[in-house]
N, C-alpha and C positions, 0 to 999 in steps of 0.2 A: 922782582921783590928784593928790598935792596937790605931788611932783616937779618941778619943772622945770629943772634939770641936773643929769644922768645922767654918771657917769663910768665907765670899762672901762679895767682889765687884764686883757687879750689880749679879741683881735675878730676869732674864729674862725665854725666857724657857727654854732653857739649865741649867745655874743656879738653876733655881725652881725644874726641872726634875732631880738633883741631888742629890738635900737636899729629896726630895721625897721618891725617893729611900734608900738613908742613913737613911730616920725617918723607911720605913718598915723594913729595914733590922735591925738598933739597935735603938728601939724607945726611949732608953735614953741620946740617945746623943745630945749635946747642939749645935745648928745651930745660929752663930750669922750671920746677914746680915744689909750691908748697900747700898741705891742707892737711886736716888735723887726722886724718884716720892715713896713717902714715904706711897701714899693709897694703894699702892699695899703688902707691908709691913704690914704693919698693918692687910692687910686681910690675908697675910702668918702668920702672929701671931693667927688669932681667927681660923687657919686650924689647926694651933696645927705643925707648920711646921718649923718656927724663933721661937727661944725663945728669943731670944736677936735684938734688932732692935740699928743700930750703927746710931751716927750723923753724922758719922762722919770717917776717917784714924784716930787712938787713940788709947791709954791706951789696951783698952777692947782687942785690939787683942793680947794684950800677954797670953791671953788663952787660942791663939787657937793654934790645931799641924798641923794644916793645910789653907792656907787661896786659894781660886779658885778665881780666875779672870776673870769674864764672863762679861765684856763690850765688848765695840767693838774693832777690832783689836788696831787698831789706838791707844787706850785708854790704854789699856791692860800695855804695856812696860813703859807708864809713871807713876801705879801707883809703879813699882819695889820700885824707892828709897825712897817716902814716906812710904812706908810698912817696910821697912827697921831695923827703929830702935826700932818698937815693936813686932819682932820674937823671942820667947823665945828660949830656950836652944832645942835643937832637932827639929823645926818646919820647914813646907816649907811652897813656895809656888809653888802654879802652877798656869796654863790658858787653858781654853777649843777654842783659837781661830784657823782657818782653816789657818793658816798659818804660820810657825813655824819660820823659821829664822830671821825675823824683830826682833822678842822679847828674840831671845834666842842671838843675838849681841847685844842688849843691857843687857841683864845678863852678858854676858864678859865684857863688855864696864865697866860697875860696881862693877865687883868682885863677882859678886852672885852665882856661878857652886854650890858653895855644899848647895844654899839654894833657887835651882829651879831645878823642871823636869816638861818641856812642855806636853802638853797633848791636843788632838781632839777629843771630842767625836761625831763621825761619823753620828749623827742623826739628824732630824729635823721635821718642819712642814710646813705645808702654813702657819697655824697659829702664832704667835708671842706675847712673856711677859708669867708673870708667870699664867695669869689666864689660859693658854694654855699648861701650863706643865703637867706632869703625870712622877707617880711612876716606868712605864714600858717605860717608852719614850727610854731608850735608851738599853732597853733588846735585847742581840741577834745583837748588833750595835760594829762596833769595836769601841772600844777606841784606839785611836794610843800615845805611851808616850817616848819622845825624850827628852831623858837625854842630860844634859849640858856637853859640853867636859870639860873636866882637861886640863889644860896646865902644870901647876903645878905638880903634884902627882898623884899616882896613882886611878884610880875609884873607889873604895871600896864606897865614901860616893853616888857619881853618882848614882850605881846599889843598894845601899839602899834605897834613893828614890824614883828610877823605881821598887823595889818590892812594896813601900808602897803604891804608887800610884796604881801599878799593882793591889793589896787588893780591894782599893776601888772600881775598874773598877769592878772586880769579885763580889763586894759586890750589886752592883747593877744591874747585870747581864748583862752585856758590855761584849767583847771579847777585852783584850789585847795586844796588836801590840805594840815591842818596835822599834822604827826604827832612824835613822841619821834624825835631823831637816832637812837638808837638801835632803833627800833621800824624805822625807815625802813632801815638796814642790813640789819636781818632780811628786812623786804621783799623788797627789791631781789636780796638773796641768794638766795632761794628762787624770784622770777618774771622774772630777768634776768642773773643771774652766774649759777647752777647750770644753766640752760637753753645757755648759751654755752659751758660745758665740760661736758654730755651730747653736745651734736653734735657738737665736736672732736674727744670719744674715741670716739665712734663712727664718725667720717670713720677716725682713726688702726684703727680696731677693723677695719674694712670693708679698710680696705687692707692691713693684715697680715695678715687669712686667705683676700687672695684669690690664686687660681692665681696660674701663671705666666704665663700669657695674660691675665689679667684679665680673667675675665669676670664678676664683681663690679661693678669699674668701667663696665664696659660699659651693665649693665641698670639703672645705677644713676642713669640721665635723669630717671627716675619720681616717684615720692613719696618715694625715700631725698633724692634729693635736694633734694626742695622744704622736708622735716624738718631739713634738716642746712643751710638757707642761711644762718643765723650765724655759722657755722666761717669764713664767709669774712671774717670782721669781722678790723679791727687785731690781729695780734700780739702788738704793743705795749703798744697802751693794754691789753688784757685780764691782759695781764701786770701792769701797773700795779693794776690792777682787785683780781684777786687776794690783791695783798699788800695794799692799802691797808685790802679787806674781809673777810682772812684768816679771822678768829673765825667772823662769823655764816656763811660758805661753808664752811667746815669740816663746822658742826653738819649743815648742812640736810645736805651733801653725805655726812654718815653715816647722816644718816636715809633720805637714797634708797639707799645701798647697802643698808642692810636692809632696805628695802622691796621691792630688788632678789633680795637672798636666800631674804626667804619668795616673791614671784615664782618663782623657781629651784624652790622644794621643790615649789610647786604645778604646774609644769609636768612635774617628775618625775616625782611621783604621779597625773598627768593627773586631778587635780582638776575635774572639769566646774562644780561647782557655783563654787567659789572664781575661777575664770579666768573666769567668764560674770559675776560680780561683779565685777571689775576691770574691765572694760571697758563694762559697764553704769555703773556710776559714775561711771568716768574720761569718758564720753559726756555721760551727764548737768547733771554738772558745766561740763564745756568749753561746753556747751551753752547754759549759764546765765548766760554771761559775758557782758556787753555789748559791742555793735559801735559804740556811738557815740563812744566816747572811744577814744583813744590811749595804748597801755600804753608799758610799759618797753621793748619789741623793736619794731623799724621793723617795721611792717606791707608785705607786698607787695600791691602794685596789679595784679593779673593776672586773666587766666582762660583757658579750655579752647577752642577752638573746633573744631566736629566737621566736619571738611571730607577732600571724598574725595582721594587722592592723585592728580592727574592735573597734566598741562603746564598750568601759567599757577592755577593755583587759588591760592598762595601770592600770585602778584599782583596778582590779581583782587583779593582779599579788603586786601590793602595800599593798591588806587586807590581803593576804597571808603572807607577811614581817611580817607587823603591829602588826599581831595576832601572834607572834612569839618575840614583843621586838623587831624586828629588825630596827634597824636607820637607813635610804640611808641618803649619803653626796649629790650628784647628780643624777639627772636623765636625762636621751636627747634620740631624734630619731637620729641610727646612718643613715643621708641621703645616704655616700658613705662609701663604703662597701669593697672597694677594695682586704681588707683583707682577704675576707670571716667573720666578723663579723654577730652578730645579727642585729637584729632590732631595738633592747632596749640596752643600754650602760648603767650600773647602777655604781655608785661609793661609796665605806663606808669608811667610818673612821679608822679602823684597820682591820690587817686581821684576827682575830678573828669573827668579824663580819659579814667580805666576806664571810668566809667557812660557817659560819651559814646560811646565807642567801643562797648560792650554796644547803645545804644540805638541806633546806626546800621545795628551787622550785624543785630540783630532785625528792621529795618527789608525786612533782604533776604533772611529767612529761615533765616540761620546758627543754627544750636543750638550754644548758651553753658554752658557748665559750669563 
């Protein structure tokens, strides 16, 4: 990686979790950043993380060979032409936003192809801002980087900046995916916007047909709800989300409805042969998907533990963690079980943590599900 000053508008956790990474990997490299909530800045400065705190789009960024754009989509494509006239001789820019074509026509709309290659990096948290970043946030996470088409000439400068960036992705231990902006919309629309409104209407779907007592919500501790834990994701940004990648979520989002509807006529006609195929495939398939990388949806770190109900079991099995360093994120009685779950539903923070705490209760004989 041949960088050495990085600049950032906005230094969120994305943002923060970058520069993180860039200080472990070359701790001499100069990170300038600017964004409007300036205390957070300042505590990136006393991490030893910003060297340079900006007031400002200015001067300071002709220093840098790379500048990252980590606002919000929306934000993203209008700081292009202010950044503009202070890119020195070789520099780019790029964006870490979940949606590529919005920002990559206004690079054409401006003339900028050989001084941007889009970029997603594929990770997240429930948490949000830099005080929630880390150095590893996006290890093992693809990075996806969608170079700007040439109309003009040939690619040569395009695939220079999809290596350079490719570098960084490597340098912080990302997996690099170069794909069509628009190839990557389709993507994301089908393995991470349509999956984030299947759970919402189904959370809204669950709640409109249940009684008046609720006992829908009630048994719904179980596997509805470990299906449906996206729903809990920003309002906001999904809303943003939506319009930004309106097109490709439309299509997919018709083609699950009629995949929905012959669903519907097969379970009418109680189809044994057709419904024993849908779910033999949808098996198969889930099944074939690799666990070593990091998709589009924040993974949960959790699992089941089978423990009998009695006085002190709950903290038994918590001094055993404890006495270990181990941190839980959550803890719940799972009431419905449908799954074959435990009893205890425990949640951590990374999977480093999960396995540790797996390998401790193994230790004392708890059955782990």
């Amino acid at each position: 990686m041949k960088e050495q000053t990085v600049g950032f508008i906005g230094f969120g956790l994305i943002g923060g979790s970058i520069a993180k990474g860039l200080k472990r990997f070359c701790p001499d490299i100069t990170i300038m950043a600017y964004m409007r909530t300036r205390q957070k800045l300042e505590q990136a400065k006393k991490d030893g993380i910003v060297d340079i705190i900006l007031e400002g789009i200015g001067e300071p960024l002709k220093a840098c060979d790379v500048i990252f754009l980590c606002t919000p989509v929306e934000y993203n494509a209008q700081y292009l032409s202010a950044i503009r006239p202070f890119l020195k001789e070789g520099a780019f820019i790029t964006d870490v936003g979940s949606t590529k074509t919005s920002i990559h026509k206004e690079v054409e709309r401006l003339g900028l192809e050989d001084f941007f290659v889009g970029g997603h990096p594929m990770a997240g948290s429930e948490k949000t801002g830099y005080e929630s970043s880390t150095d590893h946030l996006l290890e093992n996470a693809f990075y996806i980087i969608t170079p700007a088409r040439k109309k003009t000439s040939d690619s040569a400068k395009s695939r220079e900046l999809s290596q350079r960036l490719t570098s960084i992705a490597n340098a912080i231990g990302a997996i690099p995916m170069v794909l069509d902006y628009e190839e990557h919309d389709n993507v994301v629309a089908a393995i991470s916007h349509l999956p984030h409104i299947v759970a919402s209407s189904l959370v809204n779907l669950v709640r409109d047909s249940d009684n008046e007592s609720g006992t829908m919500k009630q048994v719904a501790a179980g596997g509805f709800k470990d299906i449906t834990r996206i729903a809990s994701s920003s309002p906001e940004m999904w809303e943003q989300i939506c319009i930004a990648n309106s097109g490709p979520i439309a299509r997919i989002l018709e083609q699950y409805i009629a995949s929905l509807t012959q669903i519907l006529q097969q379970v009418k006609s109680s189809s044994q042969s057709k419904l024993y195929e849908l779910f033999e495939s949808s098996r198969d398939y889930r099944n074939s998907i690799t666990d070593r990388a990091k998709g589009a949806l924040e993974p949960e770190y959790s699992f089941s533990v089978d423990i009998v109900d009695e006085p002190g079991a709950i903290s038994t099995l918590s001094v055993i963690l404890a006495a270990k360093g181990i941190s839980m994120k959550n803890i719940g009685i799972n009431n419905s079980r449908e799954r074959g779950e435990g009893a205890l539903r425990i949640a951590f923070y990374d999977k480093d943590t999960m396995d540790a705490a797996r390998t401790q209760l193994e230790k004392y004989h708890y059955e782990i599900m």
